[in-house]
N, C-alpha and C positions, 0 to 999 in steps of 0.2 A: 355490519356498519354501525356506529357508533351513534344513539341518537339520545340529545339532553331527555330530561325528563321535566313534565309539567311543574311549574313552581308550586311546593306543597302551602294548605292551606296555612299555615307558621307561618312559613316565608313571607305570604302576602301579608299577612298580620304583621310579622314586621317591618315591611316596605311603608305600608300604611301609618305604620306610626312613625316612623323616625324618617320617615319623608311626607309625614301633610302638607308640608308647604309648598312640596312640588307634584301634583297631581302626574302631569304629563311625565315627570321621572318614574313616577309608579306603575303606569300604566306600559312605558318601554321594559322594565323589570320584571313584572308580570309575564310578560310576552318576546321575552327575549328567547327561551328554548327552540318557541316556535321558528321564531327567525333563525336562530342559528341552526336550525335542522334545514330548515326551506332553503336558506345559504347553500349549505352540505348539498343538499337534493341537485341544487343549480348547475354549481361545479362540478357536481359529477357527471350531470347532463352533456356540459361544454365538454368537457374530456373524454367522452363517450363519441364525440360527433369530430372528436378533433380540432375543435376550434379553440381550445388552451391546451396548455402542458402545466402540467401540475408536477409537482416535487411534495411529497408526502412521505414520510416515514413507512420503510416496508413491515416494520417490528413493530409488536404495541409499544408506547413511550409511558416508562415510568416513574416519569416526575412529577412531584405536585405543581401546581401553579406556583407556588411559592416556595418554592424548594431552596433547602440551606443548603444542600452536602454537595461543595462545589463539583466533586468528582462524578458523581452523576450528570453533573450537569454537563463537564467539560467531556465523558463517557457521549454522553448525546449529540454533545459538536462534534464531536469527531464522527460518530455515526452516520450524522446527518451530510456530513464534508465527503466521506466515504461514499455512500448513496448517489450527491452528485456527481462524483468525478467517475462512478457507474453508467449515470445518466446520459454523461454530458454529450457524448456520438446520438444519442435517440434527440436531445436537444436541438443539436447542429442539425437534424435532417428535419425535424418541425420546423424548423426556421425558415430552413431553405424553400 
């Protein structure tokens, strides 16, 4: 399972500088890993007990966040489009 890593001591150094004027942005920056792993943690929880459906990529996905090379990216919609129309019978009986 895929988990952020702690904001290295740099990082903070630059959140600090080129945001002093918003402490509480610094301090959500800082501590955003955490959240987004505790996130992770949750929803896996709910979909362990059945109480969401989750649609998740079954492949690791390799795109950057800002990725140019549209065919990867248009590669990953169709992935992703594929996957649901997999899902979508296990969907209809969640539902129901």
């Amino acid at each position: 399972m895929y988990q952020k890593k702690p904001v290295s001591k740099q990082v903070k150094k630059l959140y600090a500088h080129h945001f002093k004027e918003y402490p509480k942005l610094v301090e959500k920056l800082y501590t955003m890993p955490e959240r987004y792993n505790q996130i992770k943690k949750d929803i896996e929880e709910l979909e362990e007990k059945q109480k969401i459906f989750v649609f998740r990529p079954e492949k690791e996905v390799h795109v950057k966040r800002l990725e140019k090379d549209t065919q990867k990216l248009k590669d990953l919609y169709e992935e992703g489009k594929a996957e649901t129309l997999q899902k979508w019978e296990d969907l209809k009986k969640y539902l129901a």
